[in-house]
C-alpha positions as CSV (number, residue, x, y, z in Angstrom):
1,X,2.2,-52.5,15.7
2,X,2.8,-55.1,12.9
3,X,6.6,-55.0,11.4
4,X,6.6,-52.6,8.7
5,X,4.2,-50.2,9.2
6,X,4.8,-46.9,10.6
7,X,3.0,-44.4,11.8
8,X,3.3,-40.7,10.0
9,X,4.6,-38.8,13.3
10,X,7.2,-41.2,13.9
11,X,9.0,-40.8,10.8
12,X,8.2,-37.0,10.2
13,X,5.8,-37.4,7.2
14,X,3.7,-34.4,6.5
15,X,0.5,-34.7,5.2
16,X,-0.2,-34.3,1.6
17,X,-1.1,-30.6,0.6
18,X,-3.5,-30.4,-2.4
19,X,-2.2,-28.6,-5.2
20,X,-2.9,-24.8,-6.3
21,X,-4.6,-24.8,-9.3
22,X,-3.0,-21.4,-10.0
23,X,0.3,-22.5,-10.0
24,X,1.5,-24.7,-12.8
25,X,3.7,-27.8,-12.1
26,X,5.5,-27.4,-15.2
27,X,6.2,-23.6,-14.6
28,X,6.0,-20.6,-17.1
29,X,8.7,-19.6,-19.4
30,X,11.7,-17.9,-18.5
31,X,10.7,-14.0,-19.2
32,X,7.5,-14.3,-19.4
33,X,5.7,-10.9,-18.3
34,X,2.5,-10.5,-16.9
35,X,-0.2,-8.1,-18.5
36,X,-2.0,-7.9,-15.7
37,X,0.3,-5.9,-13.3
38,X,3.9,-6.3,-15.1
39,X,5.8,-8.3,-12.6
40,X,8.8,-11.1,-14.4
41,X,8.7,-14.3,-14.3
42,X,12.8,-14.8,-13.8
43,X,14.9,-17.4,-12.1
44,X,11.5,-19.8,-11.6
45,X,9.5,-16.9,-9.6
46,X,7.6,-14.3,-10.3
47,X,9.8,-10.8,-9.6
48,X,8.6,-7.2,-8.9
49,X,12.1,-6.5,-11.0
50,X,11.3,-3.7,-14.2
51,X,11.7,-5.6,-17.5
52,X,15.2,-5.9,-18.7
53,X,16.2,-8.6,-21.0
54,X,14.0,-10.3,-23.7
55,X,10.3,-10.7,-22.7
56,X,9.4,-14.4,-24.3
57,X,5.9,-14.0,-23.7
58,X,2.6,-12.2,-21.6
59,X,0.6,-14.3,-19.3
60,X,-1.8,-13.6,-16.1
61,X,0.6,-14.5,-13.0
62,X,-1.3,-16.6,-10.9
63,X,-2.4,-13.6,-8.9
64,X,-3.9,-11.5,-11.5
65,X,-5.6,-15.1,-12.4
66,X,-7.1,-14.7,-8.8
67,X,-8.0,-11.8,-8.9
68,X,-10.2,-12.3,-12.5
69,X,-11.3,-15.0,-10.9
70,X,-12.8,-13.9,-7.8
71,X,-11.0,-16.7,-5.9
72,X,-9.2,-15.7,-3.2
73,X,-7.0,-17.8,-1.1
74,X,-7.0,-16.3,2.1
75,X,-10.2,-13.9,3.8
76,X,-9.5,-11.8,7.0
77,X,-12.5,-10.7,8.8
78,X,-11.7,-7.8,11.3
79,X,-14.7,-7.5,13.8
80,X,-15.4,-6.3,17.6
81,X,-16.3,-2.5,19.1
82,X,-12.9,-1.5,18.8
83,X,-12.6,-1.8,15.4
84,X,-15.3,1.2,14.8
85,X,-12.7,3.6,16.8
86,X,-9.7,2.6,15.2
87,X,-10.2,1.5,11.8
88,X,-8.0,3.5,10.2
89,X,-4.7,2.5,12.0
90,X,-6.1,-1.1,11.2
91,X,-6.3,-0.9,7.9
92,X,-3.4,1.4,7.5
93,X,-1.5,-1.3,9.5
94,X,-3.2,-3.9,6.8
95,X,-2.3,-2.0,4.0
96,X,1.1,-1.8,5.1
97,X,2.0,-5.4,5.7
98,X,1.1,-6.1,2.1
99,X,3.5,-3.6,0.7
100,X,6.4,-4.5,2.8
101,X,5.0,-8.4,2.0
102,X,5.1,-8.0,-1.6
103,X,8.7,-7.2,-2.1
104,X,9.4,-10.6,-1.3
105,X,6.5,-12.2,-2.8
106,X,4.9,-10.2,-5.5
107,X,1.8,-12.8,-5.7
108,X,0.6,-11.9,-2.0
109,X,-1.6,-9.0,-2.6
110,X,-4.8,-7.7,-1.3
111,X,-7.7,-8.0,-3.5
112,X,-10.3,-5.8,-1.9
113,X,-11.4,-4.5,1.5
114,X,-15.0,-4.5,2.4
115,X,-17.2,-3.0,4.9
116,X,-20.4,-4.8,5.4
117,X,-22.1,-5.1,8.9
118,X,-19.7,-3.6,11.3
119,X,-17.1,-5.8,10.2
120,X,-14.1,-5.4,8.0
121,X,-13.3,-8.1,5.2
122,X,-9.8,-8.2,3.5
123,X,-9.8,-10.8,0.5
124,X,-6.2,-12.0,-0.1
125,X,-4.7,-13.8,-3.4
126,X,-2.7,-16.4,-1.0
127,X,-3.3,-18.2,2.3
128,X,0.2,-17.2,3.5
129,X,-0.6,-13.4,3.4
130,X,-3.9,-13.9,4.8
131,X,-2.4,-15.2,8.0
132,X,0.3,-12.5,8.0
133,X,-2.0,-10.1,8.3
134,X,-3.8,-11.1,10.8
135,X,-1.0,-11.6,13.1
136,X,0.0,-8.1,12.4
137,X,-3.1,-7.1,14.0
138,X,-3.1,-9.1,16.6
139,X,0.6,-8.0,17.5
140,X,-0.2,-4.3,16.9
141,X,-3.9,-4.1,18.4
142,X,-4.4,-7.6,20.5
143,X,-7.2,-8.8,20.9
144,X,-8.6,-12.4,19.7
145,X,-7.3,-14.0,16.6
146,X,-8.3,-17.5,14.9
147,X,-7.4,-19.5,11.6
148,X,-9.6,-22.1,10.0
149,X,-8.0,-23.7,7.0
150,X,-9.2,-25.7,4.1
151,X,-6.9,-27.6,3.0
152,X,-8.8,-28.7,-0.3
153,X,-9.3,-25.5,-1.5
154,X,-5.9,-23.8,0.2
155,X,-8.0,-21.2,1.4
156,X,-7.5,-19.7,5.1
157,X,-10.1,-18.0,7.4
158,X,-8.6,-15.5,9.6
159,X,-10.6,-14.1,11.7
160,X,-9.6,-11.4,13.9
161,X,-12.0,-9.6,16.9
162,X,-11.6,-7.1,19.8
């Protein structure tokens, strides 16, 4: 290899994520409240905390802004036979992991759940819970689990079968 040039493993480089669209680089202002579902913007993150100090403004968190949207960043499809006879304790489990989730990140939140086909489709507002929640399933239910990113549209595929 010439002098100079280096190859990304060798020095650790990651590749270069493209950038959510939903979250701005500049960040929002200090107190600004959402009107979509209340949570603070505090500290430079967005906080399930109840309003106390001076609001500056209202503005759509960037999960709300999903949500309007119809943009989700992260899809679970739950399939297989054994998802008819145990549904419930799926999504129960489902529903769960996004409540426990979202008192550490109040912009990971379920968008809907669908039934179409036999199948069971969780839309997510990011990629990170998407993948969560499938790995909850997998660890409560087993089974067969896969993830198929994009990473120009930071969305994630989970899909999860049994």
């Amino acid at each position: 290899m010439p002098r100079g040039i280096r190859r990304a493993e060798e020095k650790g480089l990651r590749t270069v994520r493209a950038p959510d669209a939903y979250l701005p680089g500049e960040g929002r202002k200090e107190g600004s409240l959402c009107r979509g579902c209340g949570i603070v913007y505090r500290n430079k993150r967005w906080q399930l905390e109840p309003t106390r100090g001076a609001i500056s403004c209202e503005v759509l968190c960037p999960a709300c802004q999903r949500i309007e949207d119809h943009n989700p960043g992260g899809v679970v499809t739950l399939s297989g036979p054994y998802l008819a006879a145990h549904k419930e304790e799926i999504l129960n489990t489902v529903r769960h992991m996004e409540s426990k989730s979202r008192t550490k990140n109040p912009l990971g939140r379920i968008m809907d759940i669908t039934e179409e086909d036999g199948r069971v489709v969780v839309t997510t507002t990011e990629d990170k819970l998407a993948q969560k929640l499938g790995r909850e399933v997998f660890k409560s239910q087993r089974g067969e689990l896969h993830y198929q990113w994009s990473h120009e549209n930071n969305l994630v595929r989970v899909e999860w079968m049994r």
